[in-house]
N, C-alpha and C positions, 0 to 999 in steps of 0.2 A: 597415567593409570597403568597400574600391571599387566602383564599379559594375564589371562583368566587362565586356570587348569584345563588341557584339551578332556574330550570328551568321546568314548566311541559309540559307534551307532552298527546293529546289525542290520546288514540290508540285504536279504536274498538271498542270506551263505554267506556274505563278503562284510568284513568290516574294515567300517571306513572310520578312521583317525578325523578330527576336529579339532582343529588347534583353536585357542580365544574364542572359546564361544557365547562369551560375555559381551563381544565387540559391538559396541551398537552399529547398524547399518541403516537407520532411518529414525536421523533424530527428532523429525514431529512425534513418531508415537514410542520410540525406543526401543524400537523393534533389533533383536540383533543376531548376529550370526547364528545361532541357536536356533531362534525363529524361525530363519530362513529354511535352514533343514527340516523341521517340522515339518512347516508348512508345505516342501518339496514331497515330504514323507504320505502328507495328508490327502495329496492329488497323485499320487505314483502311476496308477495305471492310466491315468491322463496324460500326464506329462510325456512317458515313455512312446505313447501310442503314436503324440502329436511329433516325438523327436525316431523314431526308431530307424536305423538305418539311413539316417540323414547326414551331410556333413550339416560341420554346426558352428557358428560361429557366438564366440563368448562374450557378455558385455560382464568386464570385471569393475568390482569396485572398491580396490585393498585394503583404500581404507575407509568403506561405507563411503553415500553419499555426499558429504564431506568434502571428501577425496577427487582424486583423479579418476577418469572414468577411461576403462582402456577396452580399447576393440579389438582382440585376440582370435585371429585365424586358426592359429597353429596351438595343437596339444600343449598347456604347461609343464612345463619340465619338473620333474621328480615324479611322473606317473607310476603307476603301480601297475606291473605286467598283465593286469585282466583287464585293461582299461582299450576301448577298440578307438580305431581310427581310419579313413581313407583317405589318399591321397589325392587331392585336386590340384588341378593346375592354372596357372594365371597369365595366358601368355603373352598379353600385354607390357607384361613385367619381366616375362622371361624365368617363371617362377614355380614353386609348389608349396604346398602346404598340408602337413599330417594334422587332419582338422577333426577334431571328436566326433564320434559316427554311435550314439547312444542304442543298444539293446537292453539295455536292465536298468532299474534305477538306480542300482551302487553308482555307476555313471554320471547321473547327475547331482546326487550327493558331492562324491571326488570333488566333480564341477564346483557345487558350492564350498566346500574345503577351500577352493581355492579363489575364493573370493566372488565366483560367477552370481550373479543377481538374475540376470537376464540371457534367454537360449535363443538365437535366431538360426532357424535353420535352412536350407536348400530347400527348393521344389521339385526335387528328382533323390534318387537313393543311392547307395554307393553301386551296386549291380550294374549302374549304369547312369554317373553322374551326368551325362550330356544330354541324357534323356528324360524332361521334368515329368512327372505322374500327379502333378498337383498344378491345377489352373487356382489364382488369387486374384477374389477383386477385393482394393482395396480403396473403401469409400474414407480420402481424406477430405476432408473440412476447411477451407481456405479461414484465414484467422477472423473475419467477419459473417461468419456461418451460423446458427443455430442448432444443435444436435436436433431439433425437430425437423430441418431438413434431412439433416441423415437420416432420419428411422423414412421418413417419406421417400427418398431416394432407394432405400433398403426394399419397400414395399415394388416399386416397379422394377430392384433385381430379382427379387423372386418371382416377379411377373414372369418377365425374358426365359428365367432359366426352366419354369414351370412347361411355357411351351417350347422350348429346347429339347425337355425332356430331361435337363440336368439335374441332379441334385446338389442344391447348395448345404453348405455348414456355415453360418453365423457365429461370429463372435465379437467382443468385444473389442476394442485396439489396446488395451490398457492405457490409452491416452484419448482424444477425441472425437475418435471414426470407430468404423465399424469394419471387418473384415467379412469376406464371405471366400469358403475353400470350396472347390471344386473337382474330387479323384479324375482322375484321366487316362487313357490306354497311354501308356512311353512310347508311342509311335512317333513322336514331332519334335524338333531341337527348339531352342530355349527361342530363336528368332522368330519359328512359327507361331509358338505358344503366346509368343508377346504380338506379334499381330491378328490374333484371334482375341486379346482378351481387349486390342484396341477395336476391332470392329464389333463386339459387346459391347461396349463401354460407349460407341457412338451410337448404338443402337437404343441404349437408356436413355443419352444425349437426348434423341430425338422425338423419346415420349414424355422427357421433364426439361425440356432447355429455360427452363425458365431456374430449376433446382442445379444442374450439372453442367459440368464443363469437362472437357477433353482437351482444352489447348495446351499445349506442351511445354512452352514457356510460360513459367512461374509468374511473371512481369506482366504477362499479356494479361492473368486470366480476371477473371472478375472476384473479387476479395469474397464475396455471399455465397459464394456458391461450393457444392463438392465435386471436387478433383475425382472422377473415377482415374485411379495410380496404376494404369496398365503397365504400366517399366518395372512395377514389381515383380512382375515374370522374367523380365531378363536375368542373364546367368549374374550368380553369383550376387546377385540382389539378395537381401535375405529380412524376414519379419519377423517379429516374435508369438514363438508358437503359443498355441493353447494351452492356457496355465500359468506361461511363464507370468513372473513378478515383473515389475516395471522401475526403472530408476526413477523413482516418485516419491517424492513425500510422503504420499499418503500409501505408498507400497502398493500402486494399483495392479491388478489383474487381466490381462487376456481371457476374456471367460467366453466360453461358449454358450451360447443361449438358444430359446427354441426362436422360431418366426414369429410364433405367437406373443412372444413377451416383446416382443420389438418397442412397440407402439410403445411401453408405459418405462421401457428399459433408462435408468442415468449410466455414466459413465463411471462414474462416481459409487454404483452400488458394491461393486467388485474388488474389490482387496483381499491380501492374504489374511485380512482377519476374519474377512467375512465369507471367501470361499472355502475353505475347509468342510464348515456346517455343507455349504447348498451342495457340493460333492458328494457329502455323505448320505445329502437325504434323494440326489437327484441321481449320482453317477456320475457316468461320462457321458454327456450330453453328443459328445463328436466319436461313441465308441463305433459305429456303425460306417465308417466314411469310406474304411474299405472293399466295401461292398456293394457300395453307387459307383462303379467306374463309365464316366461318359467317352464315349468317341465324340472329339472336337472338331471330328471333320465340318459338318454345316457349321462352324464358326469359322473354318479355314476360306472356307466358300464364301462366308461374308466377308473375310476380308481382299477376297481375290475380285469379289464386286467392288467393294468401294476401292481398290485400286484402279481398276478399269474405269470409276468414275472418274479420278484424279484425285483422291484421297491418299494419302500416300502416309505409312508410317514412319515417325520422323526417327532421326539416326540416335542412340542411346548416346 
């Protein structure tokens, strides 16, 4: 098939070039590159809000679903001089990476341009990548799980976080589980941040052990139950934000929701066909997030107790 005629899009002052934007990228509904931008277009002050000043890493897919699915660190080559980035470093690898750091939406447009479907970003901002400002619990679902355990499990994190004093943001995973964000003072490195969200995470444990699990080994754990994923916190772990599209068939959604819709929420409600509308008629459900910033300290405290118990958090 041809390449289709590129197409330009004004976005904020900036236009951005779209080359083939006939390309299908999701052949159950035939959704295609076109779409994609739309639909980017359609959640803009969401999307930007969930990515801004974040490194970001890219799940590309050149050519649609189809295709090869590439995990891109480092900025595409042929960017256009208003396009931002920070530098991080890997040094495990002995390494760097000028990784997309989104303030505007022409940014993630570009992104789609270039084949981007899916945004995952950092839990800290470039100001001070070492320092995360976003706690993530992330309710996954072992593959003999039930999402009615998830929304039950959901119910006694907002228990926890209630009398914490936290405020959580819920969202959808665009796949099986459910996310919940948490702002944070950047007081604590990625190590602390990740042993605070395990002695959370044991703390849910021990008012649903019948629903959740903490064991760290994959092998170990019980197939029914949900994973609270405290390693989400560690560095350079990264989720897909609020908004983002999902390499999925059915082009699912990352969507934000209230507490209250938990209980009746599918996973399955949320795609780029069907989020656009509830955006327009709801907003931005996560617009508020940076304005709950919690000090994690009593979660530092919980895990400095269950260490003194012999609880100990295991090495990433």
């Amino acid at each position: 098939m041809a390449a289709s005629p590129a197409i330009e899009f004004e976005v904020g002052g900036r236009t951005v070039r779209v080359s083939n934007p006939d390309r299908v990228y999701f052949p159950a509904s035939g959704a295609t590159k076109r779409d994609l931008v739309e639909y980017y277009l359609s959640v803009g002050d969401g999307i930007v809000t969930a990515l801004r000043e974040r490194p970001c890493m890219l799940h590309r897919f050149p050519d649609g679903l189809a295709g090869e699915k590439v995990h891109q660190k480092r900025l595409p080559r042929g960017a256009p001089d208003w396009m931002e980035t920070v530098r991080v470093t890997f040094p495990r690898y002995n390494r760097t990476a000028d990784e997309l750091c989104v303030t505007e939406l022409a940014h993630v447009i570009w992104a789609v341009q270039m084949s981007t479907v899916e945004f995952h970003p950092w839990n800290s901002r470039r100001a001070d990548v070492e320092s995360p400002d976003e706690w993530r619990i992330d309710l996954d679902p072992m593959p003999e799980c039930s999402f009615d355990r998830v929304r039950r499990v959901a119910g006694v994190v907002h228990e926890v976080l209630d009398e914490l004093g936290a405020v959580g943001w819920p969202k959808t995973s665009g796949g099986h589980g459910l996310h919940v964000y948490v702002r944070i003072r950047p007081d604590w490195g990625f190590g602390d941040v990740r042993r605070a969200a395990l002695a959370f995470a044991r703390e849910v444990e021990r008012r649903a052990p019948d629903d959740v699990t903490t064991t760290w080994w994959r092998k170990d754990r019980d197939p029914s139950k949900v994973f609270l994923d405290f390693n989400q916190n560690a560095r350079d772990h990264t989720i897909a934000c609020a908004y983002s599209v999902r390499g999925t068939e059915r082009a699912t959604v990352s969507t934000p929701v209230r507490w209250d819709e938990i209980p009746d929420v599918s996973p399955d409600d949320f795609t780029m066909h069907t989020v656009p509308a509830r955006f327009a008629e709801l907003g931005d459900l996560h617009a508020g997030i940076d304005d709950a910033v919690y000090d994690l300290r009593p979660l530092v405290e919980w895990a400095e107790r269950d260490e003194r118990a012999g609880l100990h958090t295991p090495e990433e």
